[in-house]
DOGUTI-277341 format. One line per field, with one value per residue: residue number from 1; residue in one letter; x, y, z of N, C-alpha, C in turn. Coordinates in Angstrom, 3 decimals, always signed. Atoms other than C-alpha are relative to their C-alpha. Last residue first. Layout:
BEGIN
palum	[NUM;...]
vodo	[A;...]
n_east	[X;...]
n_north	[Y;...]
n_up	[Z;...]
ca_east	[X;...]
ca_north	[Y;...]
ca_up	[Z;...]
c_east	[X;...]
c_north	[Y;...]
c_up	[Z;...]
REM end
This chain:
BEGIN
palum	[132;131;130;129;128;127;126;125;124;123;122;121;120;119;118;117;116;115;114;113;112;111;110;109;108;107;106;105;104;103;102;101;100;99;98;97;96;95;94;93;92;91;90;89;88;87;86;85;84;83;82;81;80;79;78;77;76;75;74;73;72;71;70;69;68;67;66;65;64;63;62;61;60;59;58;57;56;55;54;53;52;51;50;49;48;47;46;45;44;43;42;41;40;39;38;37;36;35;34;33;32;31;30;29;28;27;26;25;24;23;22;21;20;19;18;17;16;15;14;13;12;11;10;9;8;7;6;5;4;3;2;1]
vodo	[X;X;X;X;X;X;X;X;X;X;X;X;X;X;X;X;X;X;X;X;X;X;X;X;X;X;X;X;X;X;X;X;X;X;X;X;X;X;X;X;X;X;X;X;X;X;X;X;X;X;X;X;X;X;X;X;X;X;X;X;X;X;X;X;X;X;X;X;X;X;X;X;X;X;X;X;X;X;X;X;X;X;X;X;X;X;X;X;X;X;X;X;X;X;X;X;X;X;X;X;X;X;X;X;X;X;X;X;X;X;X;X;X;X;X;X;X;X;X;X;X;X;X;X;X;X;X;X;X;X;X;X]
n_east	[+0.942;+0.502;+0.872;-0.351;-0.141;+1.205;-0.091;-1.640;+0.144;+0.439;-1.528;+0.295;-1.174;+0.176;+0.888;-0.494;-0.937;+1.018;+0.043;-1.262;-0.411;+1.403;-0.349;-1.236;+0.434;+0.911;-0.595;-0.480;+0.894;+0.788;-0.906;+0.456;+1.131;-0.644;-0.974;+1.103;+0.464;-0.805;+0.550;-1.569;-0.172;+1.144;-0.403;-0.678;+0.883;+1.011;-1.165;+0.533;+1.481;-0.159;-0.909;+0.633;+0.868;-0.685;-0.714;+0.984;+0.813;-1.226;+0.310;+1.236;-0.629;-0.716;+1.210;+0.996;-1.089;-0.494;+1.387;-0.047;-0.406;-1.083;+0.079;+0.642;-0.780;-1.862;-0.530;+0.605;-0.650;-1.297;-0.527;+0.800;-1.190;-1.175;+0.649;-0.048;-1.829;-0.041;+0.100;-1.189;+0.887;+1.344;-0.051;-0.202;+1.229;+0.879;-0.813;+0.359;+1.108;-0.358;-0.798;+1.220;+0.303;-1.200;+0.462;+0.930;-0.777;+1.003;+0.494;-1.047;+0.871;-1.053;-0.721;+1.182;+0.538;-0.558;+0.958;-0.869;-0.781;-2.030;-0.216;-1.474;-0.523;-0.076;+0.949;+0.144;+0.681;+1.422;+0.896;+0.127;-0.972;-1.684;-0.445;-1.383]
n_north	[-0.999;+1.181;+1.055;+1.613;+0.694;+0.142;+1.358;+0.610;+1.639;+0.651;+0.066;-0.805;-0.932;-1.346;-0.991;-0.980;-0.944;-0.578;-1.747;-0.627;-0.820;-1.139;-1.415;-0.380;-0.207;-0.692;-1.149;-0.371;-1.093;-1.473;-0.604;-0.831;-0.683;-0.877;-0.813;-0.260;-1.349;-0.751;-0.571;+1.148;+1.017;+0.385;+1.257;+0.759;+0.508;+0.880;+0.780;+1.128;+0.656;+1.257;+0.811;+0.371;+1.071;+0.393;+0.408;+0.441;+0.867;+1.185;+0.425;+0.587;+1.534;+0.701;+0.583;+0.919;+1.781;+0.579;+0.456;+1.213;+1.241;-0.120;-0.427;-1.414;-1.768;-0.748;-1.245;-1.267;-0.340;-0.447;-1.701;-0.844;-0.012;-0.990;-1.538;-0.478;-0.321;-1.350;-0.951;-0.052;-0.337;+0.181;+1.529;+0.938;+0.695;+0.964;+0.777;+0.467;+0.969;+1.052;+0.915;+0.754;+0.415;+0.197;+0.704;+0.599;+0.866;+1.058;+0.935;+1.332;+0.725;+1.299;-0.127;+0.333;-0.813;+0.378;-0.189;-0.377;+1.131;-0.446;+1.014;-0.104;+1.261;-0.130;+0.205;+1.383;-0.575;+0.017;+0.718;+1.739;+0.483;+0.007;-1.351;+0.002]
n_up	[-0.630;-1.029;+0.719;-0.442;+1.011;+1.052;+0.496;+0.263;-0.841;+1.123;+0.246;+0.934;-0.226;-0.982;-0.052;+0.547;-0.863;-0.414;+0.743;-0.361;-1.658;-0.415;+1.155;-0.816;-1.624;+0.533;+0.490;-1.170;-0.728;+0.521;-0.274;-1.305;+0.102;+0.535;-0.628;-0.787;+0.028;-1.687;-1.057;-1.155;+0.252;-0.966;-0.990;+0.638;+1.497;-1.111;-0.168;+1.056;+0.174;-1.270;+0.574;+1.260;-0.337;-0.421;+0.953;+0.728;-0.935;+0.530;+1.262;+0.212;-0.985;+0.996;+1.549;-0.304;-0.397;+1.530;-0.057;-1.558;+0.242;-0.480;-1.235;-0.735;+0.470;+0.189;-1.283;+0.030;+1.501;+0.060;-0.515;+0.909;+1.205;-0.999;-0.319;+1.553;+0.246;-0.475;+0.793;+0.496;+1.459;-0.304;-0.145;+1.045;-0.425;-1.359;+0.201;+1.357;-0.626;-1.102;+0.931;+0.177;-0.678;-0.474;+0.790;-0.027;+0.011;-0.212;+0.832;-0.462;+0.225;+0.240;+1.497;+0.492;+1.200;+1.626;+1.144;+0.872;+0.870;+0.604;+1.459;+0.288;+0.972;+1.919;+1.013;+0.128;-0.926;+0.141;-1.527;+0.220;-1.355;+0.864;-0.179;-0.404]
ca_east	[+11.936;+13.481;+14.074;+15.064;+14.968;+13.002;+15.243;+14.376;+10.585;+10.477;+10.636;+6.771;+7.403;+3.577;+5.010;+7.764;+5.650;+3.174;+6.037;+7.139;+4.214;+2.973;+6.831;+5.882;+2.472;+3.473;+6.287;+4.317;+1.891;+4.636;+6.121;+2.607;+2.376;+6.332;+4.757;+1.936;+5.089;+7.003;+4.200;+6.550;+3.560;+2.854;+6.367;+4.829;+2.610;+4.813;+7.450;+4.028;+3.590;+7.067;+6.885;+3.553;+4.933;+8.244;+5.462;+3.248;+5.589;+7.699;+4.406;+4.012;+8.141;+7.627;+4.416;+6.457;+9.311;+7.426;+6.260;+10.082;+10.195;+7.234;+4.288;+2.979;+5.721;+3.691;-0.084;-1.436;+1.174;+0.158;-3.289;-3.147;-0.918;-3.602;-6.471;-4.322;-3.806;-7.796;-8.801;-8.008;-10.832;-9.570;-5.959;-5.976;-7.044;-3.775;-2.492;-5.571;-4.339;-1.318;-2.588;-5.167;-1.989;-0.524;-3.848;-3.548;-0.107;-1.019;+2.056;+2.349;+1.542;+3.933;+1.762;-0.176;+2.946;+3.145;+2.834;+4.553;+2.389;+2.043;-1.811;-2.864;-6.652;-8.029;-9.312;-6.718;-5.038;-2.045;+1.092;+3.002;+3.870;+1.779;-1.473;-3.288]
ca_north	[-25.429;-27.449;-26.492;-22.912;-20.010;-18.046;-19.244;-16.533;-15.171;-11.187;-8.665;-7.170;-9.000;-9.845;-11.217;-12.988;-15.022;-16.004;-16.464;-19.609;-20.562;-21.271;-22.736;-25.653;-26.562;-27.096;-29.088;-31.332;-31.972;-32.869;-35.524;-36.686;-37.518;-38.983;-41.294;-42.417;-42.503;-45.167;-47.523;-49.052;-47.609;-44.631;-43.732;-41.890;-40.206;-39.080;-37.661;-36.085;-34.146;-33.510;-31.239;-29.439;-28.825;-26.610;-25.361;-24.231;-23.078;-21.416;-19.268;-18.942;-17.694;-15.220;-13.848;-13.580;-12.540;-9.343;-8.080;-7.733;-5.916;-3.322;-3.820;-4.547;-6.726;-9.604;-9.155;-11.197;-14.255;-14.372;-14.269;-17.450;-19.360;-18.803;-20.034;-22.794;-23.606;-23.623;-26.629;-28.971;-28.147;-29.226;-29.943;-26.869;-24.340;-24.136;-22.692;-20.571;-19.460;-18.706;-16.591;-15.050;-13.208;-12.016;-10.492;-8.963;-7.224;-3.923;-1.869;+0.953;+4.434;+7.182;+10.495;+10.141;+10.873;+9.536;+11.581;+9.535;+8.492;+10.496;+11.313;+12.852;+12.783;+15.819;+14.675;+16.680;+19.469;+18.304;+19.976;+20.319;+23.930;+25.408;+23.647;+20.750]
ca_up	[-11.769;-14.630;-18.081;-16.724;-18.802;-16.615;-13.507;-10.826;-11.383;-12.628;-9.455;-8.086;-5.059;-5.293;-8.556;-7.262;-5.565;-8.232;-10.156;-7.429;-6.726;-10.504;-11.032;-7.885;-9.000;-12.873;-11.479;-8.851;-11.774;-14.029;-11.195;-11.194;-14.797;-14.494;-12.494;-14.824;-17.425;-15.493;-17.166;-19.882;-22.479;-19.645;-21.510;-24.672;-22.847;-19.770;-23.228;-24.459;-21.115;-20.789;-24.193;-23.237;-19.909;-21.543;-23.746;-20.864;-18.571;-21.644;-21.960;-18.027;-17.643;-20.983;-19.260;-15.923;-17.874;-19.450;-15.606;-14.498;-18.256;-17.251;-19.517;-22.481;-24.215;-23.786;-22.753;-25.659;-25.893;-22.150;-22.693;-25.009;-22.818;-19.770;-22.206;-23.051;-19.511;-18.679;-20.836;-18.601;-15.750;-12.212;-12.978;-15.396;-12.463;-11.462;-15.038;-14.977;-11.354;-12.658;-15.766;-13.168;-11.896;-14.660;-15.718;-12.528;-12.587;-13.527;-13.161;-10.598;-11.684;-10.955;-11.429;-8.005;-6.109;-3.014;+0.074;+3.277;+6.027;+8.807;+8.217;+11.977;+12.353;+14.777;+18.140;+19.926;+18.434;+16.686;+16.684;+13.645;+14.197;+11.219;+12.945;+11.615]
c_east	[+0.991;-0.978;-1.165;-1.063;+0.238;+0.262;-0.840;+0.050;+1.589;+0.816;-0.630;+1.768;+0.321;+1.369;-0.635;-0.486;+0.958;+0.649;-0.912;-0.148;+1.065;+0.359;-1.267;-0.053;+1.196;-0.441;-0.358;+0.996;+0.770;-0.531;-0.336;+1.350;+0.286;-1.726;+0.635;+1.023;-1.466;-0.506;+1.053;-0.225;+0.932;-0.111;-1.353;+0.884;+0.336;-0.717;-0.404;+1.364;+0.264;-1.037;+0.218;+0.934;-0.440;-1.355;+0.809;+0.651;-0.405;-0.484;+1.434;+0.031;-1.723;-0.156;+0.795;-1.310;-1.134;+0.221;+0.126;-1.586;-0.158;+1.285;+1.862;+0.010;-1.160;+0.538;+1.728;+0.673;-0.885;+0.626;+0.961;+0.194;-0.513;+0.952;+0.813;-0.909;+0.232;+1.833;+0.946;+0.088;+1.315;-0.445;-1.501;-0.041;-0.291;-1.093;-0.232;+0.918;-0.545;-1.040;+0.161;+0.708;-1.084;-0.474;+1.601;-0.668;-1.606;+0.304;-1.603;-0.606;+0.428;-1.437;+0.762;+0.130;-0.331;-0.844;+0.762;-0.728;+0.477;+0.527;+1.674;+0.250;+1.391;+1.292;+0.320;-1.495;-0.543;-1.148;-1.513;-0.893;+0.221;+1.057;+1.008;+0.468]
c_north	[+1.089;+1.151;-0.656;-1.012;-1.135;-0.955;+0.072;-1.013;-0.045;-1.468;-1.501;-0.004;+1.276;+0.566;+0.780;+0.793;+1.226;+0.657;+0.328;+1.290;+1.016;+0.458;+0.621;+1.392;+0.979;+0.497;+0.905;+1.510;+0.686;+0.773;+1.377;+0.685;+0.847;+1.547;+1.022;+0.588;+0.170;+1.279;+0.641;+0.472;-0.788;-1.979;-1.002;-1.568;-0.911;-1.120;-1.012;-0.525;-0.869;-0.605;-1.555;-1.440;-0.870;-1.633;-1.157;-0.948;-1.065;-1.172;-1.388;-0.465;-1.110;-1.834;-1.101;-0.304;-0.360;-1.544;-1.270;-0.737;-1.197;-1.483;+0.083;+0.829;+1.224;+0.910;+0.388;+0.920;+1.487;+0.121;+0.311;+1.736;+0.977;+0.197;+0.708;+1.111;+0.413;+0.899;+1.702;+0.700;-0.173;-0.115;+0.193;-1.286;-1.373;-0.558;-1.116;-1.189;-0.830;-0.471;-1.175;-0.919;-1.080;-1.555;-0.966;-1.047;-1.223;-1.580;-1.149;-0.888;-1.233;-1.387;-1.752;-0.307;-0.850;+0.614;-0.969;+0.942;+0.727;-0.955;-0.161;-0.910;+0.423;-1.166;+0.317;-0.750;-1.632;+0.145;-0.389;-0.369;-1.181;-0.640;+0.518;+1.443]
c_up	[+0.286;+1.030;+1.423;-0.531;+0.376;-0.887;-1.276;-1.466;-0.666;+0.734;-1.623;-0.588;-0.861;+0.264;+0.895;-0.705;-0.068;+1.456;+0.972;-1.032;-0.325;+1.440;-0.042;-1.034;+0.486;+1.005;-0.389;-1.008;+1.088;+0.748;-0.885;+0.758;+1.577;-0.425;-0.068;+1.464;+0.471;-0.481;+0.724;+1.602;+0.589;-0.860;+1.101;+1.159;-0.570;-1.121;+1.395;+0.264;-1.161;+0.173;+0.785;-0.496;-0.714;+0.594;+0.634;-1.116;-1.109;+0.911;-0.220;-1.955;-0.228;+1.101;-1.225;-1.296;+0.595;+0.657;-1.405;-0.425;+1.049;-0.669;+0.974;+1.273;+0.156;-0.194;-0.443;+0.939;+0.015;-1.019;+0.085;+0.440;-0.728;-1.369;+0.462;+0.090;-1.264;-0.502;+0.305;-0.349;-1.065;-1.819;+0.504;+0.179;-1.150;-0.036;+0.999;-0.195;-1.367;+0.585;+0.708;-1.182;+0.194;+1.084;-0.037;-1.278;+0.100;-0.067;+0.210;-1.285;-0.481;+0.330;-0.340;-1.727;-0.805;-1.342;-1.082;-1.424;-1.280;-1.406;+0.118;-1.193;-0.480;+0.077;-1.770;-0.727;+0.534;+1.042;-0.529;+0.962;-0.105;+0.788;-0.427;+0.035]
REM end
């Protein structure tokens, strides 16, 4: 490149902005395998207590927008935990085999919905919500 701006031809023009190498974006990947872990719970059960687990580990390590999606997966879990044994308890007047697949639709729905507002890189609407 020439002092002028001009470019000769054949040489590689970079217009894109410099960013500085100092500001270092959050790691959002163990975040991210939380929600799939939480997804992969109707294949394998086990996997959602593995996710709960990391997210009591990661807490308070990272940006706050990042914090809430570890608080919103640990109240996931709990909040599920609780509706799960209130399905349980009703599957004896069978409207809780219904209430199983209104869970799964809610455990489905609140994994989209951080896992969206994580590539937004913002902390999921509604953390303290009971519902979605």
């Amino acid at each position: 490149m020439r002092d002028n701006d001009t470019s000769i031809e054949g040489e590689v023009v970079h217009n894109e902005p410099h960013q500085d190498s100092s500001v270092k974006k959050p790691d959002t990947t163990m975040a991210m395998v939380n929600y799939g872990l939480y997804l992969a719970s109707f294949l394998v059960g086990f996997t959602m207590v593995i996710g709960v687990i990391i997210a009591y580990v990661y807490r308070g390590k990272g940006p706050a927008w990042l914090d809430e999606h570890y608080r919103y997966q640990i109240r996931t879990f709990w909040i599920g935990f609780v509706y799960a044994c209130i399905a349980l308890f009703l599957t004896l007047f069978l409207i809780g085999f219904v209430l199983f697949f209104a869970l799964a639709a809610w455990i489905i729905i609140r994994c989209v919905i951080g896992f969206k507002a994580l590539q937004e890189q913002r902390a999921p609407a509604n953390v303290d919500s009971w519902l979605i």
